[in-house]
C-alpha positions as CSV (number, residue, x, y, z in Angstrom):
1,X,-62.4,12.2,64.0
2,X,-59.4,14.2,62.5
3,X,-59.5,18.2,62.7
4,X,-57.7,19.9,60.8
5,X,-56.9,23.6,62.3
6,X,-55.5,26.5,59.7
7,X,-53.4,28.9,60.8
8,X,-52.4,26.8,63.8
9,X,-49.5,28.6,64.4
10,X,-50.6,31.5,66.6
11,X,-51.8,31.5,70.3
12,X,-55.1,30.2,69.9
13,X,-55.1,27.9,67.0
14,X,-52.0,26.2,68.6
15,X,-53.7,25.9,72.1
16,X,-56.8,24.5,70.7
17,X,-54.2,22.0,68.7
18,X,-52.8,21.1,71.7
19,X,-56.2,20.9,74.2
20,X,-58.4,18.7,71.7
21,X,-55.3,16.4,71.2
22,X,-54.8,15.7,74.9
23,X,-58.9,14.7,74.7
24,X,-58.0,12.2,71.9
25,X,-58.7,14.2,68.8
26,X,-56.4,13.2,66.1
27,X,-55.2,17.2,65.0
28,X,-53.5,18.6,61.9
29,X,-51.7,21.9,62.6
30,X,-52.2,23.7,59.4
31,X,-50.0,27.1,58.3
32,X,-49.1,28.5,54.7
33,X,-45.7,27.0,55.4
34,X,-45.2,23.5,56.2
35,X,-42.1,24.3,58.0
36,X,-43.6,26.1,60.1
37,X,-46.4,24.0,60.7
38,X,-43.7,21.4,61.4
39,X,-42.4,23.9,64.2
40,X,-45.2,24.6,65.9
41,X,-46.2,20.6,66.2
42,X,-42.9,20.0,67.0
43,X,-43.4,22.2,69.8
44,X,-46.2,21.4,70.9
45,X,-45.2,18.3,71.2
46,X,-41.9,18.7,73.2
47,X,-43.9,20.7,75.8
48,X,-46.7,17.9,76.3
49,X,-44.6,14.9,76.0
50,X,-46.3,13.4,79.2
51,X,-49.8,13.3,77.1
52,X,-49.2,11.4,74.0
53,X,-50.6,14.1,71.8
54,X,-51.5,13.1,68.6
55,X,-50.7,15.7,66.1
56,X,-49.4,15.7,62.9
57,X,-48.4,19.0,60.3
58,X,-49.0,20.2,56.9
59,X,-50.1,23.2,54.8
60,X,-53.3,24.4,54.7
61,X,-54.2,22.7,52.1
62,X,-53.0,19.4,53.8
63,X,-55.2,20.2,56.8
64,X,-58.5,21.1,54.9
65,X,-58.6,17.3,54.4
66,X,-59.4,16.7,57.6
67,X,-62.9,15.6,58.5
68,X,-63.6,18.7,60.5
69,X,-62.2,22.0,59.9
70,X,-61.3,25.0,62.3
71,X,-60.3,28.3,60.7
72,X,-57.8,29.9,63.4
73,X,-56.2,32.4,61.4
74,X,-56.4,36.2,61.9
75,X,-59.9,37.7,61.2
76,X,-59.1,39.5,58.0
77,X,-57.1,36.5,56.4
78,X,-60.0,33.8,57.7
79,X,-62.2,33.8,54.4
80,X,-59.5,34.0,51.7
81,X,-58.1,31.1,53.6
82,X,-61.8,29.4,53.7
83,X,-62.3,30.1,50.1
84,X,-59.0,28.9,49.6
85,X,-59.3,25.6,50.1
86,X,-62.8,25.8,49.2
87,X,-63.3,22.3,46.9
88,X,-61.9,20.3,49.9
89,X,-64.0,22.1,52.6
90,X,-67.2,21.5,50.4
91,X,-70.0,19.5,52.3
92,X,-67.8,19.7,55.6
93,X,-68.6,21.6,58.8
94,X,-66.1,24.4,59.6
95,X,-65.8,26.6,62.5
96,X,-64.5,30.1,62.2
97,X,-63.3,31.3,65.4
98,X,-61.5,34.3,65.0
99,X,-62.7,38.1,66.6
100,X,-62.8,41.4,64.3
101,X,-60.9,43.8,66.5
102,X,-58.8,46.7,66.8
103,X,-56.4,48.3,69.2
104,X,-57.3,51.9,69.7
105,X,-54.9,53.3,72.1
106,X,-55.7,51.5,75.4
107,X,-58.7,49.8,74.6
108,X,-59.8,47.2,72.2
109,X,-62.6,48.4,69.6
110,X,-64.5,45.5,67.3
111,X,-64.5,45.9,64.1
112,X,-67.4,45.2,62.0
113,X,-66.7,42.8,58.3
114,X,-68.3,43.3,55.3
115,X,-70.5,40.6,55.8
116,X,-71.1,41.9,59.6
117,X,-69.0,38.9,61.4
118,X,-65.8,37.0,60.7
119,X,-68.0,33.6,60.6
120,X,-70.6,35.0,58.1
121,X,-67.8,36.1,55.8
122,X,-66.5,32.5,55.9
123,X,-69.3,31.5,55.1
124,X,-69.6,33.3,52.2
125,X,-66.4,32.3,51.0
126,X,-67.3,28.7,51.1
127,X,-71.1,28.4,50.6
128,X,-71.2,24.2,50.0
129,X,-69.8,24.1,53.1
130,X,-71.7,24.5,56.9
131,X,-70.3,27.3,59.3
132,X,-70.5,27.4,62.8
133,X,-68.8,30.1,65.0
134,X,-67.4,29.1,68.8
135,X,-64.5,29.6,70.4
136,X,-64.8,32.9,70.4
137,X,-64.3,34.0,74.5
138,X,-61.4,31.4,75.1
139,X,-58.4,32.7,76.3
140,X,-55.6,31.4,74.0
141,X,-53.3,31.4,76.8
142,X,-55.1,29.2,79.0
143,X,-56.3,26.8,76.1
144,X,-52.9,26.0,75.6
145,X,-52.0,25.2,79.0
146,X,-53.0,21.6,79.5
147,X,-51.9,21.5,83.1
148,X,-55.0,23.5,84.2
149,X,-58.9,22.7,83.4
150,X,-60.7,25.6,80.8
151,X,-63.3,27.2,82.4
152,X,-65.9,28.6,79.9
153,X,-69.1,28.4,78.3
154,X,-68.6,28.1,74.7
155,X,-71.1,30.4,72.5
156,X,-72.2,28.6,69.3
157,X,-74.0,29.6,66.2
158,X,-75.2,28.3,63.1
159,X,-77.8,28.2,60.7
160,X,-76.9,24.1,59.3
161,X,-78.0,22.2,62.3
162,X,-75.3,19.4,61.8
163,X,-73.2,22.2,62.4
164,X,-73.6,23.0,65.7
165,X,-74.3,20.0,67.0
166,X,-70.6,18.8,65.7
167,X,-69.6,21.9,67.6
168,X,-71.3,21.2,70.7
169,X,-70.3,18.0,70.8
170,X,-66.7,18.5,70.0
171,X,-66.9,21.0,73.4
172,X,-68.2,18.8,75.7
173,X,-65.3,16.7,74.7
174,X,-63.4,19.2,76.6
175,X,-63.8,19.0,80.2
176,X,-65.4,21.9,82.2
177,X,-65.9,23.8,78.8
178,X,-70.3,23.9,78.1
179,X,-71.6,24.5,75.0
180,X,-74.2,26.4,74.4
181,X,-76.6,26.8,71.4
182,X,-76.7,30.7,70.3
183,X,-78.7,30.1,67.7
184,X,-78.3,31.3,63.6
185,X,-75.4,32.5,62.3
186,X,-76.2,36.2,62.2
187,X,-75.7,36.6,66.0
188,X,-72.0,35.6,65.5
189,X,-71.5,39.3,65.3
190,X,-72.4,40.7,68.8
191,X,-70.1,37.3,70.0
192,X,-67.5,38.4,68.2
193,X,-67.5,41.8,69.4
194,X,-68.2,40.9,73.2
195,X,-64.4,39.7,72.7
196,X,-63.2,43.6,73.4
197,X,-65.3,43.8,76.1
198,X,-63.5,40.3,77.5
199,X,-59.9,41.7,76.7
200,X,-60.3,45.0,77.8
201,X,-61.6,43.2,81.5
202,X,-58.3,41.3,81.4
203,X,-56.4,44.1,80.7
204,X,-58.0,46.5,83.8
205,X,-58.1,43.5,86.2
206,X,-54.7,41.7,84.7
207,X,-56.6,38.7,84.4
208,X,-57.9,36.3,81.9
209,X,-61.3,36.4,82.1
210,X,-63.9,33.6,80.1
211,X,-67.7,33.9,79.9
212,X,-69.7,31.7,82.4
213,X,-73.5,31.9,81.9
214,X,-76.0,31.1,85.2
215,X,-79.6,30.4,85.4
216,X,-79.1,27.6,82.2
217,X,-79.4,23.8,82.3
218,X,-78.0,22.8,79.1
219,X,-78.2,19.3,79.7
């Protein structure tokens, strides 16, 4: 399967680049410039040349020709980008990954999108296509860092069945990362904004913190 990521370029798009290439995804790092694109894969690249990463670059436009698609952008850019590219994401699953939030001062505040969450407003943009949200609680940071394991459960949410289970089972790809089945699309809101609650924990306990869940057998 080939994922396409757009907006690849930041933290976490370019750590999820590089972590579902070293588990034998074949991954386009998308950006509005291909130059840039071509940077960041370059880089990415360089820095993992002991895993025979298999990434390639383009535009967005290049990378929404992928089989699967991962919106990675900012939260307020992730639906134009969707809608976009909206005749080559039709009848494709995409995952929107991206928090609503704020910096207020000291602390991080979520922010609440027209449509309530940055997934359902994707979704919106492209209705022929089938949204899931995940990702969410990650640390970028660690994502990219393919010399350690990631350590989360990964909440997932849909309301296109084929959805999630093409998110789930692109996470279990990932070792010690569980997916978990969060149900319809509408509770990508409250995920979304549990993200401040995450950062603001790093931030008191200089730490990066990821969501673990007990009492579940997911199996």
């Amino acid at each position: 399967m080939q994922i396409g990521i757009l907006g690849a370029t930041g933290p976490a798009g370019s750590g999820l680049a590089a972590r579902l290439a070293s588990v034998g995804f074949d991954v386009v790092v998308g950006s509005r410039s291909k130059y840039r694109a071509m940077e960041v894969r370059d880089g990415l690249v360089e820095r993992w040349d002991g895993f025979d990463l298999s990434i390639e670059a383009a535009d967005n436009v290049g990378a929404a020709d992928a089989d699967l698609v991962v919106i990675a952008t900012p939260w307020d850019a992730a639906a134009a980008t969707a809608e976009a590219v909206a005749e080559q994401l039709a009848g494709k699953v995409v995952i929107s990954m991206a928090n609503a939030l704020a910096k207020v001062g000291h602390e991080f505040q979520p922010l609440v999108p027209p449509r309530g969450s940055v997934a359902a407003s994707v979704q919106a943009a492209v209705p022929r296509s089938k949204v899931a949200a995940a990702f969410h609680h990650v640390p970028a940071k660690e994502l990219g860092d393919l010399r350690e394991p990631v350590e989360s459960d990964v909440l997932i949410c849909s309301d296109h069945a084929v959805a999630t289970e093409t998110a789930v089972d692109l996470v279990r790809r990932i070792p010690n990362m569980r997916p978990l089945d969060a149900g319809e699309l509408s509770n990508a809101a409250p995920i979304e904004a549990f993200a401040a609650v995450l950062l603001q924990l790093n931030v008191r306990y200089r730490t990066r913190a990821a969501v673990k869940f007990t009492g579940i057998d997911a199996d």
